[in-house]
N, C-alpha and C positions, 0 to 999 in steps of 0.2 A: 563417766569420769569427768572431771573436774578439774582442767588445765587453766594454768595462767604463766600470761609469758612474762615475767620477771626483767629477764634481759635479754641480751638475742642469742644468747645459749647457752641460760640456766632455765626451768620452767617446773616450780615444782605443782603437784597434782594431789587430790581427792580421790579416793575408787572404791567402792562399794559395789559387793556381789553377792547375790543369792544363791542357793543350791536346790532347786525343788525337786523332789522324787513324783514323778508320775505314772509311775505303774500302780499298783493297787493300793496303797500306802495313801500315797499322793499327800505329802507333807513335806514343811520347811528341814531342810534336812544339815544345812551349816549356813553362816554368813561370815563374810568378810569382808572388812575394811583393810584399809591402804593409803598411805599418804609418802611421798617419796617427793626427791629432787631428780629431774633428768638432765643431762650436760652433754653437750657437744661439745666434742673433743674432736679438732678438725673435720673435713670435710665429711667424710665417711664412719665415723665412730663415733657412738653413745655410750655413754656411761650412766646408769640409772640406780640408786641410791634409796631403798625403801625401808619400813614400818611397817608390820601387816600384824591381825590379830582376826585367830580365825574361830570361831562359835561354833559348836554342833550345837545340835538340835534334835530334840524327839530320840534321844537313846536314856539308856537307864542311868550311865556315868558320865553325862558329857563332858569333856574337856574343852580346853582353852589354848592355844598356841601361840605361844609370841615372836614374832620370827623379823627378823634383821637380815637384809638381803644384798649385793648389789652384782647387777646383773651388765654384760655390754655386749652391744650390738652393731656389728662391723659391716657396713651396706656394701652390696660388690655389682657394680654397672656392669649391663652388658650390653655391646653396642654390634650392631651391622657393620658390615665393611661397606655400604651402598647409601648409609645412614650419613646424613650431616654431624660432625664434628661437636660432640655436647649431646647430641641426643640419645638418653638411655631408652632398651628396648630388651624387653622380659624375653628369654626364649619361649619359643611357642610349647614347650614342652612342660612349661609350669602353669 
């Protein structure tokens, strides 16, 4: 992926993906690109804005997808009670 920071919270990005089959086959089997803006939206929330177009590969009819997304992602701290003030701490359960 292919980030650049723009400003200090818009960043739009490049993304490019393969799909290989490795069982017997063992061939290119779709690709996809991606190009999006992502935005912070206050401290805790993303907002990500994308473009994607996705290719099969090695079938008899491939298709083409063109797909318009936008996707957000709300981060949730979790802190100790025994922890300093500010410091986030994953439960040990993840």
């Amino acid at each position: 992926m292919l980030v650049y920071n723009l400003t200090k919270r818009v960043q739009p990005y490049l993304a490019g993906e393969t799909f290989y089959r490795f069982d017997g086959r063992d061939e290119n089997q779709l690709n996809r690109f991606s190009m999006g803006l992502e935005t912070r939206i206050g401290k805790n929330f993303t907002l990500d804005a994308f473009y994607r177009v996705e290719k099969e590969r090695n079938v008899k009819y491939p298709q083409t997808a063109y797909i318009v997304g936008v996707a957000g992602t709300y981060r949730i701290a979790f802190r100790k009670k025994d922890s300093p003030a500010g410091e986030d701490v994953l439960p040990s359960s993840l």
